[in-house]
C-alpha positions, 0 to 999 in steps of 0.5 A: 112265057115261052122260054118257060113253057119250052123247058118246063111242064107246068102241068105237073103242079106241084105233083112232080117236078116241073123240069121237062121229062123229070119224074122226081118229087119237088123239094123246092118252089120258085115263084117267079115274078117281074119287079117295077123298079120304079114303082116298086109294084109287083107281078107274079109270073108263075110258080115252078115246083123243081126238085133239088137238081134241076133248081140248081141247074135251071135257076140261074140261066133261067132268071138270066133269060127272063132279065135280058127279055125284060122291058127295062125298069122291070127285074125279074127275081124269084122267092123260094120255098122248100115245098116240104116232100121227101125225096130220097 
């Protein structure tokens, strides 16, 4: 959780971009969570509201974090969905 809450703001919801120091509307969330790959069970971590640029930016390295921290048997993996706001 602290990789998370050293880069973003979850305060903002979904009111802004949740990327620290953006004040750009979200177009996407990302809801965050670990996979039990044993039991196939699931957990919901948290869900980020970025907008386009700091989605494609932040994403990656930040599931390739999550994953090295991980315990094993456990993945984590993100669902995305376009939050719908305009940005221009």
């Amino acid at each position: 959780m602290s990789i998370i809450m050293s880069n973003f703001e979850i305060k903002n919801l979904n009111r802004r971009c949740n990327f620290r120091g953006c004040s750009k509307s979200p177009s996407k969330e990302a809801l965050l969570f670990e996979l039990d790959t044993r039991s196939q069970s699931r957990k919901d971590i948290v869900s980020l509201y970025l907008c386009e640029d700091h989605y494609n930016v932040s994403m990656k390295f930040l599931l390739e974090e999550l994953n090295r921290i991980c315990e094993q048997g456990k993945v984590v993996k993100v669902e995305v969905f376009d939050t719908g706001c305009v940005t221009y």
